[in-house]
N, C-alpha and C positions, 0 to 999 in steps of 0.2 A: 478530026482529032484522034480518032480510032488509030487512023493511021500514022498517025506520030508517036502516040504509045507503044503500037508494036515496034517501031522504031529502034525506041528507046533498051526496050525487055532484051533483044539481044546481045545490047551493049554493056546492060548490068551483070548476062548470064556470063560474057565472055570474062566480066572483073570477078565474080567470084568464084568462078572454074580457077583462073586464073590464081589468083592467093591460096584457094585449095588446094592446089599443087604445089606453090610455095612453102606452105607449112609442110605439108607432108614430104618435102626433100630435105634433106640433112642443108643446116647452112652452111655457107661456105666456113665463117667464123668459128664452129663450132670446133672444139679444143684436138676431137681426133680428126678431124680433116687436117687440120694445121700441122698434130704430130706427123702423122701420114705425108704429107709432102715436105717437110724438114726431113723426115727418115731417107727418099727416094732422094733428094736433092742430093744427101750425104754420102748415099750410098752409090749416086752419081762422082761426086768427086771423089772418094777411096778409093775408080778404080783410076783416076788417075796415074801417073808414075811418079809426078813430083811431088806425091801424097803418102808416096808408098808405106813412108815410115812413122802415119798416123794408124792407133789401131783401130781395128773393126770396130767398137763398141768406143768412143773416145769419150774419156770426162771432159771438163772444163779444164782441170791439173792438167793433164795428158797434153789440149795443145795449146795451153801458157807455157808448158814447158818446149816446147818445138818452137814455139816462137821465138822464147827468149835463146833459145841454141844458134837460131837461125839471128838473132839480133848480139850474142857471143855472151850473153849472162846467164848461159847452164855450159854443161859440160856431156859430153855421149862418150861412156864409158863399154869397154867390150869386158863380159863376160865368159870365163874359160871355165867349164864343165869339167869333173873330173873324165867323164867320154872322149874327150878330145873336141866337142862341139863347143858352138859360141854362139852370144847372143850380145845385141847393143842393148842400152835402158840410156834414157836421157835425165839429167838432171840440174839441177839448179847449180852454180857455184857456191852457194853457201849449203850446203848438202854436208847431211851427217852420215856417219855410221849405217843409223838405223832408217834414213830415207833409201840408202842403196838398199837395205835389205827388203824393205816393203816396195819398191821398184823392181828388184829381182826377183821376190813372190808374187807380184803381181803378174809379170812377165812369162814365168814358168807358167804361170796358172792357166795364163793366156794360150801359150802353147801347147800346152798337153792338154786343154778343152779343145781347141779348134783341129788337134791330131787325134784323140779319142774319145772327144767327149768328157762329160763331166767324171774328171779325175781327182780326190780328193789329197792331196800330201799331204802328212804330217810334217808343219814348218819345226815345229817345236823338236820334233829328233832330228830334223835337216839342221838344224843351230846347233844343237848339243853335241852332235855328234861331226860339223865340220865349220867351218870359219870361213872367210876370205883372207886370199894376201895382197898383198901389193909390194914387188921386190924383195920375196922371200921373208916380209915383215905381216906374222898374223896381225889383222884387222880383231880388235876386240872389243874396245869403249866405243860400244853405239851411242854415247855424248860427242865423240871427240868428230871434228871436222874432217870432212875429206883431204883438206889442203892441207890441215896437220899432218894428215901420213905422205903427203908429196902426192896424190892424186890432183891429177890435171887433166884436160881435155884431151880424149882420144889416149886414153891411159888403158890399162890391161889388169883385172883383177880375175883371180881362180879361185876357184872352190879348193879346200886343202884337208886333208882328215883334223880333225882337232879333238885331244885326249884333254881333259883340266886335269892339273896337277893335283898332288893330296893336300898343298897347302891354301891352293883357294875352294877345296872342299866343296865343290859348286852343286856337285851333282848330287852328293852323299844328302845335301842338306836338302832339295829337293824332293827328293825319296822318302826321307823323313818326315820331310813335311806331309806327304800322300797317305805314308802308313798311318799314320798319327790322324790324318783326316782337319789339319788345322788346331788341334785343343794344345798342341806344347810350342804356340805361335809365341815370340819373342814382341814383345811393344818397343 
């Protein structure tokens, strides 16, 4: 019987070396192994070329909107710098105004991070102080739809200097508003 015990004592020692080791490795399930292999995976297909035009870092927005481009329910609008450079941004067909603008600040941001690093713009004097056109027609009411001003797919908008005139007073009352610090706000 001696010798059936010792038998045995190996096979116990082997089960709990065994799960000792188990516990002490990271599981496979665990939340950063997972992230960690969806990152590699993805970072597999961007370097694809018929991915070319997903970016680095993609939200979920990012590729609903390439999908539905590629299925013909957005629209890829080119971009004209006052430089002479150009950039695409993809968007929905029901797209306003003010989606192209947060599409083309997203966009810039994108590339002036990945050209020097974290570059911070000020959007707010980028707007104030220039517009988009489309056909020699400033782009203004960030309500108003793309397809209202005749924007279509594979269309061409430009950055344009933009003054406000003295009768929509836009800028004066902004100002005012700062000096003031908010106390002579209108309800």
């Amino acid at each position: 019987m001696d010798a059936s015990t010792d038998d045995t004592k190996p096979e116990e020692d082997a089960r709990t070396t065994t799960s000792a080791a188990v516990s002490t490795t990271p599981e496979y399930n665990s939340s950063s192994v997972k992230k960690a292999r969806l990152e590699s995976t993805l970072a597999a297909l961007l370097t694809d070329p018929v991915l070319a035009d997903v970016p680095k870092k993609p939200m979920l927005s990012d590729v609903d909107t390439l999908i539905n481009l590629e299925l013909g329910s957005a629209m890829r609008l080119t971009v004209l710098k006052l430089d002479g450079a150009s950039f695409d941004v993809a968007l929905m067909n029901t797209a306003t105004l003010k989606d192209l603008k947060l599409a083309v600040k997203k966009k810039v941001n994108e590339m002036e991070e990945s050209r020097m690093g974290h570059r911070q713009i000020s959007w707010r004097h980028v707007w104030a102080n220039f517009c988009l056109s489309y056909h020699n027609e400033k782009l203004l009411d960030d309500n108003c739809s793309l397809h209202d001003y005749g924007i279509r797919n594979n269309s061409q908008v430009q950055f344009i200097s933009y003054v406000a005139s003295k009768a929509s007073r836009r800028h004066q009352r902004s100002r005012k508003h700062r000096f003031f610090h908010g106390l002579n706000r209108k309800s």
